[in-house]
matplotlib code that plots the C-alpha trace (Angstrom):
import matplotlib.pyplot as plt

x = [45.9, 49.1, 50.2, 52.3, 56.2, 55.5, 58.3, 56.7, 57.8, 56.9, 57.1, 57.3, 54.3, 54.7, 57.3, 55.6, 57.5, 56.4, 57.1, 56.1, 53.5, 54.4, 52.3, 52.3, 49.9, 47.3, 43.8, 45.2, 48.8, 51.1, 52.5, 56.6, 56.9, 60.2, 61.4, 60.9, 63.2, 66.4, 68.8, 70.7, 69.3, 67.1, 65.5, 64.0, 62.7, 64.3, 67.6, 66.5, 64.6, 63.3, 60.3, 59.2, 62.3, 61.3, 62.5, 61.6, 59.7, 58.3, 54.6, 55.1, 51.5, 48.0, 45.3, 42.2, 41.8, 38.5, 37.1, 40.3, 43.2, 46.5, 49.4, 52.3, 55.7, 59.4, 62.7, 64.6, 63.0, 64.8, 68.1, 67.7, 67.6, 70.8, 72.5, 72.2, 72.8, 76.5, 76.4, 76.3, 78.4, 81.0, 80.6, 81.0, 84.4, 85.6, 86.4, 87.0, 85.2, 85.8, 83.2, 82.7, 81.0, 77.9, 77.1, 78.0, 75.5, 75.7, 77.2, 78.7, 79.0, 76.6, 78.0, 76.5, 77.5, 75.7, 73.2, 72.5, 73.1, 75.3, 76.2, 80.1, 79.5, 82.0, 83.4, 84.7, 86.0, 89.8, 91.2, 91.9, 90.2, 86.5, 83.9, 82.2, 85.8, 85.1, 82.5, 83.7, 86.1, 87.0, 87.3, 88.4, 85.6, 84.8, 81.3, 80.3, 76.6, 73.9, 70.4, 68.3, 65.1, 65.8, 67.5, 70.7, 73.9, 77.3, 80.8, 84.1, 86.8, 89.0, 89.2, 89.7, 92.9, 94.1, 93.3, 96.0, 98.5, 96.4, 97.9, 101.0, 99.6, 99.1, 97.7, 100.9, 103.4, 105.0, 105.2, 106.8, 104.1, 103.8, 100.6, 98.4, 95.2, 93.9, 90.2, 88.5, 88.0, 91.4, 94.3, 95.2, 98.2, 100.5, 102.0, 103.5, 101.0, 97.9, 95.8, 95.2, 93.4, 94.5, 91.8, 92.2, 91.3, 94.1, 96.8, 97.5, 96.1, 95.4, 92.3, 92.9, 90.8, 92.4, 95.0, 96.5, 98.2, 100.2, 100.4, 101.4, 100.7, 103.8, 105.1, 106.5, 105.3, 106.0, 102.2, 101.0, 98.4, 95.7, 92.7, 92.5, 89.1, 89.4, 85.9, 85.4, 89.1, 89.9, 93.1, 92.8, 96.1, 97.5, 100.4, 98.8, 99.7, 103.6, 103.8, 106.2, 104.4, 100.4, 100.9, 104.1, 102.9, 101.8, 104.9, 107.7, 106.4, 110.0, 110.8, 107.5, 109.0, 112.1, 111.1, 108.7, 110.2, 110.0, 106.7, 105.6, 107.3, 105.0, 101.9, 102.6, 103.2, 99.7, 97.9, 100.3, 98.5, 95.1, 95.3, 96.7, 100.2, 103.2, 105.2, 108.2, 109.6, 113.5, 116.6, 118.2, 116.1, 117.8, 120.5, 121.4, 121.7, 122.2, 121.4, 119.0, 117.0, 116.8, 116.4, 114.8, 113.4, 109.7, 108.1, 107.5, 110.7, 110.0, 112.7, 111.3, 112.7, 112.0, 112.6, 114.0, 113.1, 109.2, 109.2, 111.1, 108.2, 105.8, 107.3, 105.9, 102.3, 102.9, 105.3, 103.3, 106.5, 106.3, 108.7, 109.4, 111.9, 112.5, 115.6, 113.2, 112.9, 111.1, 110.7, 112.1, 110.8, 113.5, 111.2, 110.5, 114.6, 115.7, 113.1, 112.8, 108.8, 108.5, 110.4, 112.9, 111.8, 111.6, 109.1, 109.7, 107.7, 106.0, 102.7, 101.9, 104.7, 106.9, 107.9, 111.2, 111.7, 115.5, 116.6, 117.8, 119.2, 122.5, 121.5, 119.0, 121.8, 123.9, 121.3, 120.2, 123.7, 124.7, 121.3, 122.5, 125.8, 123.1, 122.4, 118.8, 117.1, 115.5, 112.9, 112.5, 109.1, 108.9]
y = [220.6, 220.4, 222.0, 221.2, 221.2, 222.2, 220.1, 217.5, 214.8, 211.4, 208.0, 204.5, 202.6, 199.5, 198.8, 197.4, 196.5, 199.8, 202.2, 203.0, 204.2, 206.9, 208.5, 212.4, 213.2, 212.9, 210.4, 208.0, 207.8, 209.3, 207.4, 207.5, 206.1, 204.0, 206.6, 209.4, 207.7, 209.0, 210.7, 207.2, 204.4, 202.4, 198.6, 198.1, 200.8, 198.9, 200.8, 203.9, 203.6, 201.4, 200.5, 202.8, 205.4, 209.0, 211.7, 214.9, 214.7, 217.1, 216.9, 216.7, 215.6, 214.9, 212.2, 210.5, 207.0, 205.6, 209.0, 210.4, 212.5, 211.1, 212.7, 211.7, 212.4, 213.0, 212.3, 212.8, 216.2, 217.4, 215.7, 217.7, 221.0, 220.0, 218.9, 222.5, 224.1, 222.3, 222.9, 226.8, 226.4, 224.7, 227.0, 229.7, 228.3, 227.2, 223.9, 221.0, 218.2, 214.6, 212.3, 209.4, 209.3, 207.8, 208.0, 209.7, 211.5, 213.7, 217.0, 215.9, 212.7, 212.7, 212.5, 212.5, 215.0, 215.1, 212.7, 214.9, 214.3, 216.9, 217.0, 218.6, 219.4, 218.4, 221.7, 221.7, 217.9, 218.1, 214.8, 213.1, 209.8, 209.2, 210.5, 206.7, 205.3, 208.0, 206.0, 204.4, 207.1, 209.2, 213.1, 216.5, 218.8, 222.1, 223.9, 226.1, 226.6, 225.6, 226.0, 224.2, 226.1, 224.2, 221.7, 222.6, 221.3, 222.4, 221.1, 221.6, 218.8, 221.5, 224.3, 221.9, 221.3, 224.0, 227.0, 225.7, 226.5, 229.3, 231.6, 232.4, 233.6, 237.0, 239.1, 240.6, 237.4, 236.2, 232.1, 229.7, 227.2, 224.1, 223.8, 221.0, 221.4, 223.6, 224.2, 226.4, 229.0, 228.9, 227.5, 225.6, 225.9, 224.2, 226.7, 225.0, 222.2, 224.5, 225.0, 228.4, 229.5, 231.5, 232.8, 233.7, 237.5, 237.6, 235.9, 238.9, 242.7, 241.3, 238.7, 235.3, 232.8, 229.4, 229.2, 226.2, 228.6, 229.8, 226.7, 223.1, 220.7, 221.2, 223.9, 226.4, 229.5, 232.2, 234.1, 236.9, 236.2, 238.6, 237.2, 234.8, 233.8, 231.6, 231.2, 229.1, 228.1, 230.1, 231.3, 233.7, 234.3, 236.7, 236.7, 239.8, 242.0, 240.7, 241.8, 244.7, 245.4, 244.1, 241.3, 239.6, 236.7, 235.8, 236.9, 235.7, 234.5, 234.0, 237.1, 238.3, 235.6, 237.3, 240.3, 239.4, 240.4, 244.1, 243.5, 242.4, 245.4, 247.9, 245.9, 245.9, 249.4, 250.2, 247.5, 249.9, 253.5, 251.8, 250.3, 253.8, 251.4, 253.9, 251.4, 252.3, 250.5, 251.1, 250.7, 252.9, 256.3, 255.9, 258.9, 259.2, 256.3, 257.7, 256.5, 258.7, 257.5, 256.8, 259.5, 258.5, 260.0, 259.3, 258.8, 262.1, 263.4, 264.7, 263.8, 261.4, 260.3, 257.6, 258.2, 255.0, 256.6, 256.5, 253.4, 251.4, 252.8, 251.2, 247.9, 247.3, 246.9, 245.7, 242.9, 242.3, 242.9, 242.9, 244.9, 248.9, 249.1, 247.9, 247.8, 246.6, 249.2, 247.1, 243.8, 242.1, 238.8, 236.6, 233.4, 235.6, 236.8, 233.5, 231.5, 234.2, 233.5, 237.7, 240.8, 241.3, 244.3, 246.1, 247.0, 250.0, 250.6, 254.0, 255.4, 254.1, 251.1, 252.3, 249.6, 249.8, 247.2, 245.6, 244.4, 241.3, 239.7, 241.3, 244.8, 243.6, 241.7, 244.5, 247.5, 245.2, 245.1, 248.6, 249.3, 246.7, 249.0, 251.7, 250.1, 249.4, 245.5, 244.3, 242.0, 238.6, 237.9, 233.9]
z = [178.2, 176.6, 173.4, 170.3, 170.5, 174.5, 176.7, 179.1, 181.7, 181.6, 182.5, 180.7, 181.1, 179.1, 175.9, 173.0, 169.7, 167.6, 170.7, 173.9, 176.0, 178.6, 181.3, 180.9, 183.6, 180.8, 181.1, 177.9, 178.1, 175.2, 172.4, 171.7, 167.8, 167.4, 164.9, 167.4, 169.5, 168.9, 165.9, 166.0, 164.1, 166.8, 166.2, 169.6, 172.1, 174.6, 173.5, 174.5, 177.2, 180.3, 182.1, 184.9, 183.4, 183.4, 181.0, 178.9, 175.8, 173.4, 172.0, 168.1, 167.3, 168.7, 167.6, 168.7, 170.4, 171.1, 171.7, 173.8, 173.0, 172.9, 172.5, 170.1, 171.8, 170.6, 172.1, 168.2, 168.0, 171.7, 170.2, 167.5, 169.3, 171.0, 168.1, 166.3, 169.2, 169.6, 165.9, 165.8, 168.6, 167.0, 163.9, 166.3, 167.5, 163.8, 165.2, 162.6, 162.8, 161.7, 159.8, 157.8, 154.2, 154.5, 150.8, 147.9, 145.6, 141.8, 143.1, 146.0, 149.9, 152.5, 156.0, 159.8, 162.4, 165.7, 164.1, 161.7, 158.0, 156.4, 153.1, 151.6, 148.0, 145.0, 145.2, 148.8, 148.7, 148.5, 146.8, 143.6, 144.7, 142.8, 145.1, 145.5, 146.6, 149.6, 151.2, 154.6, 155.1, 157.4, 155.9, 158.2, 158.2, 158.1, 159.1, 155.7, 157.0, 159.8, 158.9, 161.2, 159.8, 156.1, 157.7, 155.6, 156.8, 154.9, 155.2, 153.8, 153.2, 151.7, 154.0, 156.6, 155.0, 153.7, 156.3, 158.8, 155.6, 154.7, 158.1, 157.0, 153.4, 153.1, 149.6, 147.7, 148.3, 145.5, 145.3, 143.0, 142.2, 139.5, 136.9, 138.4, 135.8, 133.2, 133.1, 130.0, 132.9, 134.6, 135.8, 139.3, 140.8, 143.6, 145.6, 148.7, 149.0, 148.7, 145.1, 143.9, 141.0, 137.9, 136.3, 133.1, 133.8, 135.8, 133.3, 131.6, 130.7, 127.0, 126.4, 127.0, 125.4, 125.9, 128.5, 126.5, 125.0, 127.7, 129.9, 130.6, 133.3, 135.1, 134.2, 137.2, 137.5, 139.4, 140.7, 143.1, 145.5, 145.2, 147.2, 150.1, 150.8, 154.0, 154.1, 151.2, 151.2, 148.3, 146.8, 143.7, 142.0, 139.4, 136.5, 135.0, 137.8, 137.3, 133.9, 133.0, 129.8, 129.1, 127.2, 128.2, 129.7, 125.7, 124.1, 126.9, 130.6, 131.3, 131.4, 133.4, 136.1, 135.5, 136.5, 139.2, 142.2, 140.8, 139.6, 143.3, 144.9, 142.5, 143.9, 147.5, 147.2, 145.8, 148.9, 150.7, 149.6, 149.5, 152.8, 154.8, 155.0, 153.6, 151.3, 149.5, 146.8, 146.7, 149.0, 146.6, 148.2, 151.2, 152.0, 155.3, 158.4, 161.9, 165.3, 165.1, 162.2, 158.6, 155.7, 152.5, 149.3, 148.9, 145.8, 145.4, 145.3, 149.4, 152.3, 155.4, 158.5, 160.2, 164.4, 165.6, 168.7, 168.3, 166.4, 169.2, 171.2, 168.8, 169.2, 172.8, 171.0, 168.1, 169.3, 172.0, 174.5, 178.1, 178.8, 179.4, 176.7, 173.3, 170.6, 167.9, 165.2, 162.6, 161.2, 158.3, 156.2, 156.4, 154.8, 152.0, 151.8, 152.0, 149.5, 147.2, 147.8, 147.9, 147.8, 150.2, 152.8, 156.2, 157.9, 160.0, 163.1, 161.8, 161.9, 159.9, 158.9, 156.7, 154.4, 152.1, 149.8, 148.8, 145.1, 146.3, 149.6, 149.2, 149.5, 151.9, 154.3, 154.0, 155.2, 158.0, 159.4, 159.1, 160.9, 164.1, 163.8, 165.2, 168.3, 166.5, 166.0, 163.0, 164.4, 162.0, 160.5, 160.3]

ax = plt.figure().add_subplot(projection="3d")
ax.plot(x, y, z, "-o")
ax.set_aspect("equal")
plt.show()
């Protein structure tokens, strides 16, 4: 005797319009619903499958028939299996996917994958279009969550967008960005194509209550990344942590975006101390330049060198080079030199990196050149 959800073989018998009756090795023969059929939507058995064919089914439910068993079999229920499967599988392998909207509904579009229906909520749809002008087309997709237990299947249109433009983002960069909306609980903001999110916690160190009073639609800004949440396609930016004095932001933002690339310098230098990196914030503390190595004040008044020596050494791993020797001392940010997008630095090969960060692209050119007079390579950061 067989058992619920066990796998069996069987053969088709005979095709009736409502389903089909296949022999499982059982005295009455088991009964294959038309909506057990398949994921896909199916109108005749003869779709799926053909006399005298013989497949895998699984036992989904038992009954009685003039005093005999019969079983009630599944071929949807084994497609279903296989559809989670891929699905963790592809979830696994962050692969995006491609589907069209089937329907839209209050918080959000319905949409099949595998045969499955999935659903992307109004938070995680990237466009301006009205949900219900979405139906019929085609959206990127990303895998948020697979529940085959609850039968909960989440997608992203945004972070199927925005995490390929999301890799070369990094917490501490500085971007120019332009207003794009202002919500009661924030601000969003264009920085390159992407939309980040001002809070208003992170506008300035004084309350903000309205940030109508500090913004327009349009206006360009100049904000810190603080949090990338690639996840949930998230990116959380800050003013407050530009800010000379608490405050400014109300009384002059121009000068806070004035004063940014300063501003930035001070925060990369705290991710520096919190994260083990040792970040130093001024070209000015260098003193001496050999072949040998570079001498600099840190921030607490102490003399450093940096060994070109060792951090040539360094470069091997942490340029991935395939080779026995190196040149490369350190690396510099040459998008963020060029664009003004963040401070200017180097990054010296140390252990750990060392980081010195330039004024402006002058000082910046000018170090980098007197280092090549070394013999020594500044590796470029694109």
């Amino acid at each position: 005797m067989f058992s619920l959800s066990e796998i069996v073989v069987g053969t088709v018998l005979s095709v009736e319009p409502t389903g089909t009756l296949i022999d499982i090795g059982t005295q009455t023969p088991a009964f294959l619903p038309l909506r057990e059929m398949s994921l896909a939507s199916v109108d005749t058995p003869s779709e799926v499958l053909e006399l005298n064919e013989t497949r895998e089914f699984r036992i989904v439910a038992s009954g009685e028939e003039q005093g005999q068993s019969r079983f009630i079999i599944s071929l949807r229920s084994l497609e279903e299996e296989i559809a989670w499967e891929r699905l963790h599988q592809m979830q696994a392998e962050d692969v995006t996917l491609r589907s069209i909207v089937s329907a839209a509904t209050d918080n959000g579009v319905l949409v099949q994958i595998e045969g499955l229906q999935g659903f992307v909520p109004d938070s995680h749809i990237s466009t301006r279009k009205p949900k219900e002008d979405l139906v019929g087309q085609e959206l990127q997709l990303k895998l948020l969550e697979v529940n085959e237990d609850c039968n909960r299947l989440l997608l992203s249109h945004r972070r199927a967008l925005i995490e390929p433009k999301m890799v070369r983002l990094e917490v501490g960069d500085l971007k120019i960005g332009s207003v794009r909306g202002i919500k009661p609980y924030g601000v969003f903001i264009d920085i390159g194509g992407i939309s980040g999110l001002l809070e208003n916690a992170e506008i300035s160190h004084e309350l903000i209550e309205n940030p109508h009073s500090v913004f327009n639609v349009n206006d360009e800004v100049k904000v810190l990344i603080v949090k990338i949440d690639a996840e949930r396609g998230r990116i959380l930016l800050s003013t407050k942590h530009l800010e000379p004095e608490p405050g400014d932001m109300l009384k002059n933002p121009q000068l806070v975006y004035k004063k940014a690339g300063k501003m930035a310098a001070k925060y990369l230098g705290k991710l520096g101390r919190e994260s083990g990196k040792d970040y130093w914030g001024d070209a000015d503390a260098i003193k001496n330049l050999t072949e040998a190595g570079l001498e600099y004040i840190d921030e607490n008044g102490d003399t450093q060198f940096i060994d070109f020596k060792s951090c040539a050494k360094n470069s091997l791993d942490l340029l991935n080079l395939h080779t026995s020797t190196s040149q490369f001392i350190g690396e510099r940010n040459i998008l963020g030199a060029f664009w003004g997008t963040t401070p200017c630095y180097m990054e010296f090969f140390t252990q750990p990196l060392t980081r010195i960060v330039f004024k402006n692209t002058e000082i910046f050119g000018k170090w980098r050149w007197q280092i090549k007079q070394t013999g020594w390579l500044i590796h470029d950061q694109i």
